[in-house]
C-alpha positions as CSV (number, residue, x, y, z in Angstrom):
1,X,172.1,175.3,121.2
2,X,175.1,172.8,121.0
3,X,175.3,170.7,117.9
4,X,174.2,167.3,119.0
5,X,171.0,169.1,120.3
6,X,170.8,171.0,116.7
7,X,171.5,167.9,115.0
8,X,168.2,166.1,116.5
9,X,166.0,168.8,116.0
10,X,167.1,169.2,112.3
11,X,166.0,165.2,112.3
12,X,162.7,165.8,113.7
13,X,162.0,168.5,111.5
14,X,163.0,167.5,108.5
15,X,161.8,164.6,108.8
16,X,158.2,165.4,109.7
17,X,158.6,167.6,106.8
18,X,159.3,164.9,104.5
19,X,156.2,162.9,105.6
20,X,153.6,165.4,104.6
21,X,151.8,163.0,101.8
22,X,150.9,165.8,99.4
23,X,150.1,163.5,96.9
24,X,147.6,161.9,99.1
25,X,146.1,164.8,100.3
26,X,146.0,166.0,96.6
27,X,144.0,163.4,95.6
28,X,141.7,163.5,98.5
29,X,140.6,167.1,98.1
30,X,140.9,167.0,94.4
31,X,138.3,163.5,93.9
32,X,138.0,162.4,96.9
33,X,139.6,159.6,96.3
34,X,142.4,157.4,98.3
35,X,145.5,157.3,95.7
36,X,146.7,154.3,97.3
37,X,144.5,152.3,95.8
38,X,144.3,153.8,92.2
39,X,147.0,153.3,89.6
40,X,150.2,152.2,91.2
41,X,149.3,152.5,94.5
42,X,152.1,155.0,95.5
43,X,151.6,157.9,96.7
44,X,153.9,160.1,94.9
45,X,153.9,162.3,91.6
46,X,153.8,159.8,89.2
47,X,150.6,158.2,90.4
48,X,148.9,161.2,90.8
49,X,149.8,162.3,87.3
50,X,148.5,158.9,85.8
51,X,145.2,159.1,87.7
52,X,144.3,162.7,88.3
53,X,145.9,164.7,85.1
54,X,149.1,166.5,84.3
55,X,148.2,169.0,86.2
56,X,147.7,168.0,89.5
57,X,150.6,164.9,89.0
58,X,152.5,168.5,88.2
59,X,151.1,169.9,91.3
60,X,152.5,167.1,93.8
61,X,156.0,166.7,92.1
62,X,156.7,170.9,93.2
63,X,155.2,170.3,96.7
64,X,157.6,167.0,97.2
65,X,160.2,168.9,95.6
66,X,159.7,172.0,97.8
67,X,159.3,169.5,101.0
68,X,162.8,168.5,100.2
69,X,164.4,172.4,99.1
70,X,163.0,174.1,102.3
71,X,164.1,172.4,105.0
72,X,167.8,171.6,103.6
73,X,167.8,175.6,103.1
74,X,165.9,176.4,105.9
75,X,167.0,174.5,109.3
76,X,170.4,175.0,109.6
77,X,169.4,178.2,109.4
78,X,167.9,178.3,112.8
79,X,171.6,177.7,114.2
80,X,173.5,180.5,112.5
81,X,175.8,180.5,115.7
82,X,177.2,176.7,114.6
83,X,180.6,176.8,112.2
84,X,180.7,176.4,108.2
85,X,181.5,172.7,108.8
86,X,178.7,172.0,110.9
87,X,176.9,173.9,109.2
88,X,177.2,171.4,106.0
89,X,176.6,168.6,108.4
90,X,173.3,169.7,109.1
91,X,171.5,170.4,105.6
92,X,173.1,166.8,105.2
93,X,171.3,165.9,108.2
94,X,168.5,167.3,107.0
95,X,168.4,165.8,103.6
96,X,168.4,163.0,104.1
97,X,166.0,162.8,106.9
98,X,163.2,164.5,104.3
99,X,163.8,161.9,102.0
100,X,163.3,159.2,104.7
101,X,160.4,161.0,105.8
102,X,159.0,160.7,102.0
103,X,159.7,156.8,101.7
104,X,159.0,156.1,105.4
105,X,155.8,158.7,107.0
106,X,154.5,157.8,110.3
107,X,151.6,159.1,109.6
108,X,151.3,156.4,106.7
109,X,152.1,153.2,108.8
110,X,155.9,154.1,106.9
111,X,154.5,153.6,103.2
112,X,155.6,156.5,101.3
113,X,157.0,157.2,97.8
114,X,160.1,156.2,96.4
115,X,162.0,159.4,97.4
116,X,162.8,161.4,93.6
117,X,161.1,164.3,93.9
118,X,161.9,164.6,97.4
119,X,165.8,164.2,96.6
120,X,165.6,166.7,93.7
121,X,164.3,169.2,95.8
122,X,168.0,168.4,98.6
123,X,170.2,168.2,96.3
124,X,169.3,171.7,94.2
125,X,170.4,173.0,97.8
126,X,173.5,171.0,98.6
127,X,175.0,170.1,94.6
128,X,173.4,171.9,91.8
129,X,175.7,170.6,89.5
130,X,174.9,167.3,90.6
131,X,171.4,168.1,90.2
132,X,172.0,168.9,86.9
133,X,173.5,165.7,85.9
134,X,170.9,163.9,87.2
135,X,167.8,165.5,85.9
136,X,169.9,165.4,82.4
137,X,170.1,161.6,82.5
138,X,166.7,161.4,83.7
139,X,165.3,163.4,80.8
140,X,167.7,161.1,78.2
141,X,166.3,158.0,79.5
142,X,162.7,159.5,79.6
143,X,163.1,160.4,75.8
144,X,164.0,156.8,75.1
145,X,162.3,154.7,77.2
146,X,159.0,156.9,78.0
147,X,160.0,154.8,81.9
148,X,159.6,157.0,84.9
149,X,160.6,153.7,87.2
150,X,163.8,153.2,84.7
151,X,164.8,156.9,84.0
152,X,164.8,157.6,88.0
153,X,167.2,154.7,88.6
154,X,169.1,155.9,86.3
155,X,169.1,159.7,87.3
156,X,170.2,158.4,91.0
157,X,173.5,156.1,89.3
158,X,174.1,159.3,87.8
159,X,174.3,161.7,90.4
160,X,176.3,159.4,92.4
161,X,178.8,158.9,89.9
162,X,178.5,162.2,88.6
163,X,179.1,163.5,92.4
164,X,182.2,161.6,92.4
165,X,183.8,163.3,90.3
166,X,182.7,166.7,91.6
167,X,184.2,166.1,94.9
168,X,187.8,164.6,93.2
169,X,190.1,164.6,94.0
170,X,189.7,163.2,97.5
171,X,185.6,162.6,97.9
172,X,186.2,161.4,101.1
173,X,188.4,163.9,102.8
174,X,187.0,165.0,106.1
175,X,185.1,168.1,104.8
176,X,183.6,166.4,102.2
177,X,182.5,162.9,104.0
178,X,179.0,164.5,104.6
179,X,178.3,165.0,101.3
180,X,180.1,162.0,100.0
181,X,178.3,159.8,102.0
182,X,174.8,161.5,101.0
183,X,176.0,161.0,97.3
184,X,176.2,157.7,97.6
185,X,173.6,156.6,100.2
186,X,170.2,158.6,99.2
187,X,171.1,156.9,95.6
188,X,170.9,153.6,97.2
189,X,167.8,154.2,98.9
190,X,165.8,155.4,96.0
191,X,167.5,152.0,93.8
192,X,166.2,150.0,96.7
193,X,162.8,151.6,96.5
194,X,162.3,150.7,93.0
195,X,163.0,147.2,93.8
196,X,159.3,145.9,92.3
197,X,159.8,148.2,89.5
198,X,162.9,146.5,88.5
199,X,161.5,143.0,88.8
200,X,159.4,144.2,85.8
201,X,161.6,145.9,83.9
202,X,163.7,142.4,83.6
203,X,160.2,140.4,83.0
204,X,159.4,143.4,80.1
205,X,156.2,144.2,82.0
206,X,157.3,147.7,83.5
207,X,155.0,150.1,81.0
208,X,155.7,153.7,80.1
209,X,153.6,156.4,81.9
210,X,151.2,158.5,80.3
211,X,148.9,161.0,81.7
212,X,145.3,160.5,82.8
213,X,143.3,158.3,84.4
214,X,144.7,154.3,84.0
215,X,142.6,151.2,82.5
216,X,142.0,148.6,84.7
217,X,144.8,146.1,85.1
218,X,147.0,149.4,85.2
219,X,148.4,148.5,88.9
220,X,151.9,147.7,87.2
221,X,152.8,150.8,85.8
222,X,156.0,152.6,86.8
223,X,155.7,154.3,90.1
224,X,158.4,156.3,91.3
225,X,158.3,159.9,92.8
């Protein structure tokens, strides 16, 4: 199969991948209930979390992470006969078209989630160390703020900064660009998905999360996975 023919395969895939609404589905089977209108509204982790229980908001944060981990590690596979380089190119490709598969589902009229689990899960594949980072100023900003909405923004500046300086000293050499670009664009997509979150962290009305089912009036909590 020649690369341009892998490449839109890898697209189709992944994404289709991405846009499996677990948390959705969780809630459906679990209570019977449509988690776009409880809570937040959002169909990721988070909201399920706040309205059915840590355990099943545990549940759909591993299945959006795993959505995101197999087909970066996966589907590239499938075209062991393409170069190292390419090679790279592809679980990009693949990356990033899960994530957009999270935030944008067909099957879902392209209202998903805001992409953080999904993105964990592609980039423990493609930059552990920039994984790392990431969850570590997540988990700071958790402590602190008790914001999921907040802490994710801030996990996604950091990664990108953080991958800056894991691809010096020339992030955007040829061999890198891939990556680079990924670094820097996937942040900006998750940013932009938390758009509504950030108009009320400047009015003060963004509230910390907590586990269980919300009180009414609860529609503004942070929403983010």
């Amino acid at each position: 199969m020649n690369t341009p023919v892998a490449e839109v395969v890898t697209v189709l895939l992944a994404y289709l991948c991405g846009s499996l609404p677990f948390g959705l589905l969780i809630a459906r089977v679990v209570a019977g209930i449509d988690i776009r209108k409880q809570g937040s509204g959002n169909i990721g982790a988070t909201n399920v979390g706040r309205v059915l229980g840590a355990k099943w908001g545990i549940v759909a944060l591993l299945l959006d992470a795993l959505k995101g981990l197999l087909p970066v590690l996966l589907i590239p596979r499938c075209f062991a006969e393409i170069g190292t380089g390419w090679f790279v190119l592809l679980q990009v490709v693949a990356g990033v078209s899960t994530v957009v598969g999270h935030m944008f589902p067909v099957w879902l009229k392209f209202h998903g989630g805001k992409g953080v689990a999904t993105s964990l899960g592609v980039v423990l594949v493609l930059t552990p160390f920039g994984s790392l980072a990431a969850f570590g100023g997540f988990a700071l900003c958790m402590l602190a703020s008790r914001i999921v909405a907040l802490s994710s923004i801030v996990a996604a500046l950091v990664f990108a900064v953080g991958q800056m300086f894991i691809l010096q000293p020339n992030p955007f050499a040829v061999e890198k660009l891939p990556l680079s670009v990924f670094s820097l664009a996937v942040p900006a997509l998750i940013v932009i998905q938390h758009r509504s979150n950030i108009g009320r962290l400047i009015r003060g009305e963004e509230r910390q999360f907590q586990f269980g089912k919300p009180k009414a009036g609860d529609g503004n909590e942070s929403t983010s996975t």
